[in-house]
C-alpha positions as CSV (number, residue, x, y, z in Angstrom):
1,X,111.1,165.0,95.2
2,X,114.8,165.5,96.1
3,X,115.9,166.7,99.6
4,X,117.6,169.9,99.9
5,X,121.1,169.6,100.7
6,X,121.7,171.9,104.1
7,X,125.7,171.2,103.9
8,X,127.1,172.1,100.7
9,X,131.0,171.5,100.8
10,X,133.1,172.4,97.1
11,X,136.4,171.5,96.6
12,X,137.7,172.8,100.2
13,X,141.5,173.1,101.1
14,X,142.4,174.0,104.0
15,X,146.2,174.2,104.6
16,X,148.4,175.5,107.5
17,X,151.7,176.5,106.0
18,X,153.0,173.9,103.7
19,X,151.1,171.0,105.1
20,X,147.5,170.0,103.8
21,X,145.0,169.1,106.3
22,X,142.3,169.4,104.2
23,X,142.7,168.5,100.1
24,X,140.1,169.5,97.8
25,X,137.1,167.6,99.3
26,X,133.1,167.6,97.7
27,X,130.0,166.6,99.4
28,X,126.9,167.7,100.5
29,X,124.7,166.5,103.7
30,X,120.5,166.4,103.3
31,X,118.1,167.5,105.6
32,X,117.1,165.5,108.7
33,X,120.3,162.7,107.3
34,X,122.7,161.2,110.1
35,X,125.9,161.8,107.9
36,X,129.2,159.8,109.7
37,X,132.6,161.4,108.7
38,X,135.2,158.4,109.1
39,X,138.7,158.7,109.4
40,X,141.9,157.9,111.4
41,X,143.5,160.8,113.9
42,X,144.8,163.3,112.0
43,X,142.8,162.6,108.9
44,X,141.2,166.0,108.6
45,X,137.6,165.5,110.2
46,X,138.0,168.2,113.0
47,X,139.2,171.0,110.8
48,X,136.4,170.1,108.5
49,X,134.2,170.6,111.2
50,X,135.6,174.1,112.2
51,X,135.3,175.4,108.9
52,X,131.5,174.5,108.8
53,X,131.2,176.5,111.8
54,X,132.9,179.5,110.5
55,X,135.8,178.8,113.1
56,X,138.5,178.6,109.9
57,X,138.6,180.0,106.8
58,X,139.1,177.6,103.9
59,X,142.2,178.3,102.1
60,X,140.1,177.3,98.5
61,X,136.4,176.6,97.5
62,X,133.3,177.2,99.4
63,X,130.9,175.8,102.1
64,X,127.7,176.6,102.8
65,X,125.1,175.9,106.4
66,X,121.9,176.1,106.0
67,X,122.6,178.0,102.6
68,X,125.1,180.8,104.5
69,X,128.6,181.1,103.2
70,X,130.8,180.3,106.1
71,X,133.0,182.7,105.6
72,X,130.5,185.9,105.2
73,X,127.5,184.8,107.4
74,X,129.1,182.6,110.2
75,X,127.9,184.6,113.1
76,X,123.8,183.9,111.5
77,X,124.4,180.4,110.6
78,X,125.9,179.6,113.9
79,X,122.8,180.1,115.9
80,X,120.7,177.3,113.7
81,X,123.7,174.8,114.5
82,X,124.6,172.8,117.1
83,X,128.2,171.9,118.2
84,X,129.9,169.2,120.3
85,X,133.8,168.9,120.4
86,X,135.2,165.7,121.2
87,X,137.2,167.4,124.2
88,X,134.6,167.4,127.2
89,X,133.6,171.2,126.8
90,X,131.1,171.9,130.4
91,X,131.9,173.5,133.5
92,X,133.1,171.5,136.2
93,X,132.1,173.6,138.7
94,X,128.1,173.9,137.2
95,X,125.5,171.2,137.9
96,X,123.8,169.4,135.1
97,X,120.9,171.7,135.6
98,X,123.3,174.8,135.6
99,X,124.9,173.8,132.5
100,X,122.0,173.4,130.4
101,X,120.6,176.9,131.9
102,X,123.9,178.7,130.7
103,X,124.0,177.9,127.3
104,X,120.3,178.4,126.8
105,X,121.2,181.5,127.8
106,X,124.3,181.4,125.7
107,X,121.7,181.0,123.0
108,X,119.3,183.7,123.9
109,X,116.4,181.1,125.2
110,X,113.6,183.2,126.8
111,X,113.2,182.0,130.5
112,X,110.1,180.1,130.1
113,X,111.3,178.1,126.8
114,X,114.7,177.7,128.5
115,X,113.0,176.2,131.9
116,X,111.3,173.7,129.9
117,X,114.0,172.7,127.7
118,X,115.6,171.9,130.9
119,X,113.1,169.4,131.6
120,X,113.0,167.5,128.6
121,X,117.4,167.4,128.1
122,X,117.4,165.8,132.0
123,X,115.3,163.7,130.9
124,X,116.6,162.7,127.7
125,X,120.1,162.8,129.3
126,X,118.8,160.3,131.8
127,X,119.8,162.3,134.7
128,X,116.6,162.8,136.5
129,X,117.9,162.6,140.2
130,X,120.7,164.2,139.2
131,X,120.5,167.9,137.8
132,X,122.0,169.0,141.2
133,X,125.4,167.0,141.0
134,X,128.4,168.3,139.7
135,X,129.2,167.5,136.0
136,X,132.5,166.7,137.5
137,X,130.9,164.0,139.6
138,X,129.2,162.8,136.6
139,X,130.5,159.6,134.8
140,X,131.8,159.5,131.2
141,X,128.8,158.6,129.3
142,X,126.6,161.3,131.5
143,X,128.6,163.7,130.8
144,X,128.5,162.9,126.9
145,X,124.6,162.8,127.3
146,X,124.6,166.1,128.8
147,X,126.9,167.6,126.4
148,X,124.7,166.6,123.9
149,X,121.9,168.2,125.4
150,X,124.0,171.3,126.1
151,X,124.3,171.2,122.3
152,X,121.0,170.9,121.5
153,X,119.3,173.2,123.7
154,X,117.8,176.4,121.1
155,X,116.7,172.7,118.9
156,X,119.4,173.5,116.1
157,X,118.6,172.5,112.5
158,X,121.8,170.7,112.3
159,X,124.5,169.5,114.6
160,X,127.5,168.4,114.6
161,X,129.7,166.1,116.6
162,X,133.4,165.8,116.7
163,X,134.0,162.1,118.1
164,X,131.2,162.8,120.8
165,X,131.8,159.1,122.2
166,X,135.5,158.9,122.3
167,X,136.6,157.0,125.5
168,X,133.1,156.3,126.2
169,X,132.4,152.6,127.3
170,X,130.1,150.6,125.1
171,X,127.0,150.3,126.6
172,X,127.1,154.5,127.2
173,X,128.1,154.7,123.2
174,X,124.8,152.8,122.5
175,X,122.7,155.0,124.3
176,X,124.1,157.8,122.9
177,X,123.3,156.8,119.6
178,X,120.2,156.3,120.5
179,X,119.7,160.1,121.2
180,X,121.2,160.5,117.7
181,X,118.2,158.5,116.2
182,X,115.8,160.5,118.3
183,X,117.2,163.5,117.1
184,X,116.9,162.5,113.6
185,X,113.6,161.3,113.7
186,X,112.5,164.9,114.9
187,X,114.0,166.5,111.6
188,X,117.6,167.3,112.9
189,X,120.4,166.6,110.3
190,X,123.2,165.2,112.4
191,X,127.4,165.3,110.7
192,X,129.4,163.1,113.4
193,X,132.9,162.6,113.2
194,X,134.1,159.1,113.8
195,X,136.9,156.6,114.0
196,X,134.2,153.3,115.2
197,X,132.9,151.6,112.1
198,X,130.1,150.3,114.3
199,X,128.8,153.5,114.4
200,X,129.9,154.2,110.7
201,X,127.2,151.7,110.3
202,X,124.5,153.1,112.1
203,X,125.0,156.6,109.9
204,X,122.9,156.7,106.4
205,X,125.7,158.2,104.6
206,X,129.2,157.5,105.4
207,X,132.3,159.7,103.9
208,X,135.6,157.5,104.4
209,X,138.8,160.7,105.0
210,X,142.3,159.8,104.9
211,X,145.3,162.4,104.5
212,X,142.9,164.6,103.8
213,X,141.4,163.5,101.0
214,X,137.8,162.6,100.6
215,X,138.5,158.4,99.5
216,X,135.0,156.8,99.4
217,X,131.4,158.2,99.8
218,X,128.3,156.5,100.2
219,X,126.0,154.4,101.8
220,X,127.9,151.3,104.2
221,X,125.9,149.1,102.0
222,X,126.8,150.9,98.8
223,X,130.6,151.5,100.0
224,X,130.6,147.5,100.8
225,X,128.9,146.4,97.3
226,X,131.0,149.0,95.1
227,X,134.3,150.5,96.7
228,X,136.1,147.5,97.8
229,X,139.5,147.0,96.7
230,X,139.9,143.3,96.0
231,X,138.1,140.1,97.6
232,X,138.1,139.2,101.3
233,X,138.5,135.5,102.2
234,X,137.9,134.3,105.9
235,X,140.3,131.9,107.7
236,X,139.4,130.0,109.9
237,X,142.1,127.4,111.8
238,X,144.2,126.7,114.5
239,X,146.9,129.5,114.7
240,X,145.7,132.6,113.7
241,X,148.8,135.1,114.6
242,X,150.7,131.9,112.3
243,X,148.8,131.9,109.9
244,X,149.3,135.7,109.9
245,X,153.0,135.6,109.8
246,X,153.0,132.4,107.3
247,X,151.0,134.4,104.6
248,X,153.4,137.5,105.1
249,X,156.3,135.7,104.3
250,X,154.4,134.4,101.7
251,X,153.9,137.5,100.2
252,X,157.2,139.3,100.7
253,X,158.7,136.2,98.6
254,X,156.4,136.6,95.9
255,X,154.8,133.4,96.1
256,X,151.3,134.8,96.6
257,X,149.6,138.4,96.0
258,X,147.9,140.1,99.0
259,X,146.4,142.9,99.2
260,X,145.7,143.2,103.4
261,X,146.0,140.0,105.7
262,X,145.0,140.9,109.5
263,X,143.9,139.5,112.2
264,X,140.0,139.5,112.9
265,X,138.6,138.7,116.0
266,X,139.7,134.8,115.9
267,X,140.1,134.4,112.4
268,X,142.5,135.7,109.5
269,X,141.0,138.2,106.9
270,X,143.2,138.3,103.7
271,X,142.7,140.9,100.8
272,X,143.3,138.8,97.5
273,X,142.6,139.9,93.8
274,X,141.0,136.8,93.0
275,X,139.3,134.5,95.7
276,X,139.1,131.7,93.5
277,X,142.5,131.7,93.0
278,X,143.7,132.4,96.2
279,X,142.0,130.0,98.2
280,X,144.0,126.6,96.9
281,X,147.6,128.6,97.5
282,X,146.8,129.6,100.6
283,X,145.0,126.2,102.6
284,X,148.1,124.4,100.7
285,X,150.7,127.3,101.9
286,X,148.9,127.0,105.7
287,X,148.9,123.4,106.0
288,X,152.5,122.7,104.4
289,X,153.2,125.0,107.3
290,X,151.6,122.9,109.7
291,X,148.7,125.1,110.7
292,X,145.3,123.4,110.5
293,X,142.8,125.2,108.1
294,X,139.0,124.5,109.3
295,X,137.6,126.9,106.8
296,X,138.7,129.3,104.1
297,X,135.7,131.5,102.4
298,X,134.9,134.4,100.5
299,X,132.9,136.7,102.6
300,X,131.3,140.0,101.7
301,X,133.5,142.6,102.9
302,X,132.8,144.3,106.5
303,X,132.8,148.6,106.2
304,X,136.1,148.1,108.2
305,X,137.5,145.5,105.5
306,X,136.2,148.8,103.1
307,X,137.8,151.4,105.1
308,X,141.0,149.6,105.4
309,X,141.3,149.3,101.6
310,X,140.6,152.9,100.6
311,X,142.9,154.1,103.1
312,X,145.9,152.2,102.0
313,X,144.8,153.0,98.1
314,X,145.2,156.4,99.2
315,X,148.7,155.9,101.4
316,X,149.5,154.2,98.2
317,X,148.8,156.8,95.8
318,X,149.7,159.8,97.8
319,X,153.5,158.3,98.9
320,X,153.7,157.8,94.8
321,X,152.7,161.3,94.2
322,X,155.7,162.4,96.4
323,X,158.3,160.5,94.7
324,X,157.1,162.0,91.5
């Protein structure tokens, strides 16, 4: 038996003036599915979000919540949703416990249901010990918990968060994630925005925006087995940022075709048509220029090496459009 999809989005534009922030995208989101929207600043992944909450009106197409239209039934929809922006959105001046009584309120919580939901976000928020501090006194990732708990607190069918661990340090974007799962496991569909691919990863569906434009959709394992863009080969040796330059050159004098070449951690990653092909030119090319080559593989691709490539297709396509 299918599951119902509770986001419906058909070919949305959203445009301010002459510019495009939002070009004729298609997707839909299931019930109880962590859905990760991936894109670089400015891509479009906010503005998506604020027309599923009935904040904007779509210029073209349609999106539906929970089956409402968006642009008729926003004010019913918006009380089965949660929201988090990515800007930190609480009260200074209000305690963790204060916060978390206001928006229930906000909400319409009677007092007994809102006095226990209290309970249980401090405690999923870790903050027991704390409800009586200031959530200006709070630290980064607290503050995120609590947010999230803010958002949560009438237990909304869906939620959805704009970058919610932006400028969060690791360990605190870990443990928020973990929230995620727990929400999720309780039923709640969850549409996060994000720029991480590690949390890309963690997502069951991932939708890869770039200008705009909807470029990839799928599962990271599907989007890593189907929609990459040439073959990655691994470089391993003893002067990466050489190496980097050396196969640049390379390329700009047309004696080797690259897709992508970037640094990786310690080693080289280089987008080639053919890794068979590629691998002899470029340990010969390497060592001629007297770097030391220790290995040179074809790997799978990584959801960034994925991301990477689908973007740049699109730059691609959409700076050939223009000159058109």
């Amino acid at each position: 038996m299918s599951v119902q999809p509770v986001i419906v989005v058909d070919n949305l534009v959203k445009r301010f003036g002459d510019f495009t922030a939002v070009d004729n995208i298609s997707f839909s989101v299931s019930r109880g599915e962590i859905f990760g929207f991936l894109g670089p600043n400015g891509a479009g992944k906010t503005t998506t979000i604020r027309v599923l909450l009935g904040l904007l009106r779509p210029t073209s197409g349609t999106a539906t919540v929970l089956g409402y239209d968006v642009t008729k039934e926003a004010k019913t929809m918006q009380a089965r949703v949660g929201y988090m922006s990515q800007l930190f959105t609480l009260y200074p001046d209000l305690t963790a416990a204060e916060s978390i009584r206001f928006y229930g309120r906000v909400y319409g919580l009677p007092r007994q249901e809102l006095a226990r939901r209290k309970d249980e976000i401090i405690k999923m928020a870790g903050l027991s010990g704390r409800e009586n501090e200031l959530t200006s006194n709070l630290s980064g990732g607290w503050k995120q918990r609590l947010a999230l708990g803010c958002a949560v607190v009438h237990k909304p069918e869906i939620v959805l968060l704009d970058e919610p661990t932006a400028g969060v340090d690791p360990v605190s974007r870990r443990e928020f994630w973990e929230l995620i799962y727990d929400l999720a496991r309780e039923g709640t569909t969850v549409f996060v925005t994000t720029h991480y691919m590690d949390e890309a990863e963690q997502c069951q569906r991932v939708g890869f925006i770039s200008r705009g434009r909807l470029v990839a959709l799928g599962s990271p394992s599907e989007l890593k087995a189907g929609q990459m863009r040439g073959q990655v080969i691994e470089i391993a040796c003893s002067d990466a940022e050489g190496a980097v330059r050396a196969l640049r050159q390379a390329e700009q004098r047309g004696l080797l075709a690259l897709d992508e070449v970037a640094l990786y951690g310690a080693q080289v990653h280089v987008v080639v048509p053919n890794a068979d092909k590629a691998r002899p030119v470029i340990a010969s090319l390497l060592t001629d220029t007297g770097i030391a080559v220790r290995s040179i593989d074809w790997i799978a691709p990584s959801l960034e090496d994925v991301f990477i490539s689908n973007v740049r297709e699109n730059a691609h396509h959409g700076d050939t459009e223009d000159t058109e």
